[in-house]
C-alpha positions in Angstrom: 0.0 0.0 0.0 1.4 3.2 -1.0 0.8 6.4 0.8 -0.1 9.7 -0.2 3.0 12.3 0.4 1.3 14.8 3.0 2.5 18.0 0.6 0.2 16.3 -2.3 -2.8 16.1 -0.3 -5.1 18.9 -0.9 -5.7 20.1 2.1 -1.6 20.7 2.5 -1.6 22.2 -0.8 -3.9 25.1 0.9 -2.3 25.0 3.6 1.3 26.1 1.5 -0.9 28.9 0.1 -0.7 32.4 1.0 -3.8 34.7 0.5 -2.9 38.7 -0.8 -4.8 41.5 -1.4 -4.9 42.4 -5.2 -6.5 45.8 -6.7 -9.5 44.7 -8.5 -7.7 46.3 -12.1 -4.8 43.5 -11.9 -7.2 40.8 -10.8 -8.8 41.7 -14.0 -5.8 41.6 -16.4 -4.2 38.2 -14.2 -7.7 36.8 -15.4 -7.1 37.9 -19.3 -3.9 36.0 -19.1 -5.5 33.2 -17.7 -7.9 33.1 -20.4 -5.0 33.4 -23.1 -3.3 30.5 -21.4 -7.1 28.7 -21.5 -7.3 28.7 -25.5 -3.2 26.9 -25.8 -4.1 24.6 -23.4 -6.9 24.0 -24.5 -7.9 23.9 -20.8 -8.8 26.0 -17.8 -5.6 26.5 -15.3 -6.4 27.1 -11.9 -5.9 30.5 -11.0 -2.8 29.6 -8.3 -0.7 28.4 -11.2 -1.4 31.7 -13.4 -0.5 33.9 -10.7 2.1 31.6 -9.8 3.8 31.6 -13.3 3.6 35.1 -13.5 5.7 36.0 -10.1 7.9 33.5 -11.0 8.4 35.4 -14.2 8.5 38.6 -12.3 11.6 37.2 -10.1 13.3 36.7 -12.9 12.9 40.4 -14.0 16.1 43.0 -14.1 15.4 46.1 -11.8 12.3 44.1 -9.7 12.5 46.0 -6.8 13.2 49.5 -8.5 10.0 48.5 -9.9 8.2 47.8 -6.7 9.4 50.7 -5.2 8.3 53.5 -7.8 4.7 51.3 -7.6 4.6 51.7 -3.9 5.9 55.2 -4.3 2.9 56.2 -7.0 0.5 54.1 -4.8 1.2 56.0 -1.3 0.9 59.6 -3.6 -2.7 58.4 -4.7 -3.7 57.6 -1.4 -2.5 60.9 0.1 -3.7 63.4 -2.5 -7.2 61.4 -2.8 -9.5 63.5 -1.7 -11.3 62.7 1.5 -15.0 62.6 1.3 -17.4 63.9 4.0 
């Protein structure tokens, strides 16, 4: 009888997960990737591996954190000159 490795097992798998915050505009673009990958596959891919290709892509990118920072940078300005409704 063979066993089941406990990393395989589903629940494990969401257990390894990690759950982030996205803005709803890059939810929306991750899911027109995900339907690009859909038609050459010819199959659905969860959305875990979509996102999961595309950080693993991102790693690989030149100048990474220069990028992060001038996002954080241009998101912290948007938050502070938005105006503050009564």
């Amino acid at each position: 009888m063979t066993s089941t490795p406990p990393s395989s097992t589903p629940a494990a798998r969401r257990d390894a997960m990690r759950w982030v915050p996205v803005p709803e505009e890059l939810f929306q673009a991750t899911l027109k990737v995900r339907v690009q990958v859909q038609k050459q596959l010819q199959m659905r891919p969860d959305l875990s591996v979509v996102i999961g290709a595309m950080l693993a892509r991102a790693l690989e990118t030149e100048g990474l954190a220069d990028a992060v920072t001038r996002h954080a940078v241009a998101q912290l300005q948007r938050n502070v000159e938005a105006p503050v409704e009564p």
